[in-house]
N, C-alpha and C positions, 0 to 999 in steps of 0.2 A: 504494500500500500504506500502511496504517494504522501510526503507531505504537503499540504496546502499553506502557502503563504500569499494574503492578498493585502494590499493597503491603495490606500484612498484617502487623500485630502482634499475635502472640498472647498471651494472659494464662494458659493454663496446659499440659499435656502434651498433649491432646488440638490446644490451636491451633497446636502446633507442627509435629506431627505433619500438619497441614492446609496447615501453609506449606511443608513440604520435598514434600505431594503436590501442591500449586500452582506450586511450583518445577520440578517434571519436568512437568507440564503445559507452563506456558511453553516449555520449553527446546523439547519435542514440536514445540508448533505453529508456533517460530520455526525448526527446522531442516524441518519442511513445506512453509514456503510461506505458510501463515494468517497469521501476524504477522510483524511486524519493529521492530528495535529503531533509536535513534538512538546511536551509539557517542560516548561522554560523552568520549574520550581524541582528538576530531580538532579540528580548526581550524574547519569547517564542518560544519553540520545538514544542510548539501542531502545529497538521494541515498544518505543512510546511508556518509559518507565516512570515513573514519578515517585519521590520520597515524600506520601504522605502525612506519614508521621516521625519520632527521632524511631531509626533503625526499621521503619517502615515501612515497604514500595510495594507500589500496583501496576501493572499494567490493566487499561482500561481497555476490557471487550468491545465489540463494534455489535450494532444493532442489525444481523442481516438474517435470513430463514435460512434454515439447517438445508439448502440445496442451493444457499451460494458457496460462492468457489471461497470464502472465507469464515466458513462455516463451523470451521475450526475454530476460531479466534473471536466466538462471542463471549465468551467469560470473563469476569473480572478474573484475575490471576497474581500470586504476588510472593512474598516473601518477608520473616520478621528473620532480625540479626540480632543474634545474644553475643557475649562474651568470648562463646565457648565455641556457640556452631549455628545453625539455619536452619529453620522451620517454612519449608514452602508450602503455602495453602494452595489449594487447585493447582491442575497442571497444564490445562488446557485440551482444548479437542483433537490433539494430534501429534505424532511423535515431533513433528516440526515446530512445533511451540510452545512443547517442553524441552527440547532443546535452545530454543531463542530466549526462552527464560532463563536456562543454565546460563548461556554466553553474558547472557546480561548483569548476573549476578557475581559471574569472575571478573564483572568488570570493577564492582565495587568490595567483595572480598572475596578471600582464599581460605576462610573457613567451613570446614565440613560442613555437608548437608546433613543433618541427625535426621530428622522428622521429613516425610513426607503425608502431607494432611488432608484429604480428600471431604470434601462437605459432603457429599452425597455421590449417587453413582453416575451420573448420566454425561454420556459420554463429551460435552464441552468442559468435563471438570476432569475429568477421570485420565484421556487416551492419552496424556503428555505423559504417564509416571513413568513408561520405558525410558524416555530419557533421561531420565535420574538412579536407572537401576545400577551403573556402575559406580554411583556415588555411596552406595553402602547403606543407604538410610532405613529406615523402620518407617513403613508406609502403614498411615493410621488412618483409621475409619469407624464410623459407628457398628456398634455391635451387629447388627443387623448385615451390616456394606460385602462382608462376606458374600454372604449370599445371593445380596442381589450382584454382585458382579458373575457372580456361578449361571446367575438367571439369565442375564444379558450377555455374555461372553459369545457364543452363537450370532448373537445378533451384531454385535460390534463388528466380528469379523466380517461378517455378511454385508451389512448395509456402511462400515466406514472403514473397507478393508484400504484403501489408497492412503489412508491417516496413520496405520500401523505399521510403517515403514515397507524398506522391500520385499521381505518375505514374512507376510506375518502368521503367526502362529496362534494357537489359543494361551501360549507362553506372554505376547504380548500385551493382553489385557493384564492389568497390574491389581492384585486387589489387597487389601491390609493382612500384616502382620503381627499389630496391637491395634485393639477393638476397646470401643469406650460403650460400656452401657450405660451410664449416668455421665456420671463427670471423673474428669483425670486433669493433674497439672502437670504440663511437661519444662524443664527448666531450660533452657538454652545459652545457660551462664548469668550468671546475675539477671535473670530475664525469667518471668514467667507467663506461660500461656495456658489459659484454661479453657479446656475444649468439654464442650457440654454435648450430649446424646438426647434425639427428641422423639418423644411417641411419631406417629404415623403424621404428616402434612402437608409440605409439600413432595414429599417422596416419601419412601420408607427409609429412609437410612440419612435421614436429616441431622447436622453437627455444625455448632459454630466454633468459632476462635476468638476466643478477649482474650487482649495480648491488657497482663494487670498492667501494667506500667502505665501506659498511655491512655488507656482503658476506651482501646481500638478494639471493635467489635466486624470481624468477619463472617456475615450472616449466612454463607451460602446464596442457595434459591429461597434461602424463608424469605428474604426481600428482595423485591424487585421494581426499577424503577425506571420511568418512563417505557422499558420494553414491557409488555402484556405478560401479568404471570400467568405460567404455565401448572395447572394442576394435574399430577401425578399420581398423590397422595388422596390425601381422604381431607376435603373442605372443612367440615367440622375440626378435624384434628389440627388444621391448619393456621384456623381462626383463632385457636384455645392456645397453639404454638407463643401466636402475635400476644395474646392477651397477657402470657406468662412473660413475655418479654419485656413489656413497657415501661418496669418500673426499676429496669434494671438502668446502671449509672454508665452512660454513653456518652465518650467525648467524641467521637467520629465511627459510622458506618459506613461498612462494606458493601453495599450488597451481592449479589451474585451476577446482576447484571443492572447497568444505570450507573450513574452519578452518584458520588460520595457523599456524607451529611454529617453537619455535626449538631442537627435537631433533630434528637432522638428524643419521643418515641414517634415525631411529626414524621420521620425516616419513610417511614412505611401507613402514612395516614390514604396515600389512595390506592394503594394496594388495599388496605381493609376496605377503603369502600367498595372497591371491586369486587373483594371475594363476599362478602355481606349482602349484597346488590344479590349473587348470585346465590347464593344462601335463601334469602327469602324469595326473590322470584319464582324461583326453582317449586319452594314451597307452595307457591299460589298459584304456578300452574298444574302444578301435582295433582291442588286441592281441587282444583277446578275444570279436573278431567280432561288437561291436554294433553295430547301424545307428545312425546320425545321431538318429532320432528316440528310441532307448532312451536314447540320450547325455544327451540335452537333457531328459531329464524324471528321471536319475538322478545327474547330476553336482550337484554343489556345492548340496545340500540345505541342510547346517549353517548355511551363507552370508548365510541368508536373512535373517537377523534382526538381522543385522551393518550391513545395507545399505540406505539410502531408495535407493526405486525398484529394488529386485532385481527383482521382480517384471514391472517392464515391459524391463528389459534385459538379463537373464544368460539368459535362451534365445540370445539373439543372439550376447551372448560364447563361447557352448558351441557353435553352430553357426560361430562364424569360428574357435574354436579345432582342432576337427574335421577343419574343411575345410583347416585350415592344415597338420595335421599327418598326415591321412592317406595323403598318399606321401612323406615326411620318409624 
């Protein structure tokens, strides 16, 4: 991907008026997918890095549907540096950008990778860990992430066999080797991070990262923002996820996809009205003896214009909402 650099000074009302419509042009094609910027606030150019916080960086996913050619690279993705060694959260959707992460990360240290930390299974977080298997690390997951990787492993190879390098094998799908069923603190030298395990939500094998220090929260898929969340999991579980979350102490979020924040628990305020929105709709058409197919072409209209990618995903969320809630 290109970086985009455009400048413009105008000389009277009307050029101005041309710079604030070039302005939401950019911002357009940068949360698309078409451009991307190089974040002026990190330590390194590679990769679109940025040091969010002290010992912090993200790389920011691109907004595109899992059938563009960067498909790979919608995830937020990143890395915390302790003392001692590296804790990568997410690896990305591909052996290619978890490799682009590694490069990026010896650009700013030469300390071991300890921890590789996966939120969930699905493969923009997951398909990078091979590139990290020669770094030695303990790739960790929620209790559950075993399994579902066992589940999906078939399917990885199948539908995103070009992302698992050149010959991929069912060896290439990467799945944990320390599993959290509640909570665990992992240290990474004067640094601690605590990864919490969550009932069923957005996935089944839901896990965040508060790094204590900074009290940087990497939520996974529990939030998402401005891309359309995608449910997996089970809605109710989801919404009860958000609710146990709000009152916990957030200086800056992660999400799994979107834009950073550091108004927590405002983080994820339309995300709930989304999943809520679908929550009771759901309910009133249930009540009111519509079929599945009336549901999905009459719920969450409003929604649309709120969301990159409604279009290719909120059928699916109104059919697992449905399905979830019609013998409730």
């Amino acid at each position: 991907m290109e970086t985009a650099c455009i400048k413009f000074q105008p000389s009277s009302a009307i050029g101005q008026k041309l710079t604030i419509n070039l302005a939401i042009l950019t911002i357009f094609l940068f949360m698309s997918g078409f451009i991307s910027v190089t974040f002026a606030g990190g330590d390194t150019e590679s990769f679109n890095l940025e040091q969010v916080a002290d010992g912090i960086y993200l790389h920011l996913g691109i907004h595109v549907e899992f059938t563009h050619r960067q498909h790979d690279d919608i995830a937020n993705i990143g890395f915390i540096v302790g003392e001692k060694c590296i804790a990568i959260v997410d690896t990305g959707g591909s052996v290619t950008i978890g490799h682009e992460l590694l490069l990026s990360i010896r650009e700013i240290s030469q300390l071991p990778v300890c921890y590789v930390i996966n939120t969930h299974v699905h493969f923009d977080h997951i398909l990078g860990n091979l590139a990290f298997l020669k770094e030695g690390p303990q790739f960790v997951g929620h209790s559950q992430l075993a399994d579902a990787v066992e589940q999906n492993r078939d399917f990885f190879l199948r539908q995103f066999r070009g992302d698992l390098g050149p010959m991929p094998d069912k060896d290439s799908v990467i799945g944990p080797d320390l599993t959290v069923a509640k909570t665990m603190d992992l240290d990474l030298g004067n640094r601690v991070i605590r990864l919490n395990a969550y009932q069923t939500a957005h996935s089944h094998s839901d896990l965040t990262v508060l790094d204590l220090d900074t009290k940087t929260i990497w939520t996974g898929d529990l939030v998402f923002r401005e891309r359309i969340p995608s449910l997996d999991g089970k809605l109710k579980g989801w919404l009860a996820v958000l609710e146990t979350l709000k009152n916990q102490e957030i200086n800056l979020a992660i999400p799994g996809h979107g834009t950073i924040s550091h108004d927590w628990p405002q983080t994820y305020a339309a995300e709930k009205f989304y999943l809520t929105m679908l929550l009771n709709d759901a309910r009133k058409a249930i009540k009111n003896g519509q079929f599945l197919e009336d549901a999905v072409s009459s719920i969450g209209k409003k929604e649309k214009q709120k969301w990159f990618l409604h279009e290719q995903h909120h059928a699916r969320n109104v059919t697992k909402a449905f399905t979830e809630l019609e013998w409730e």
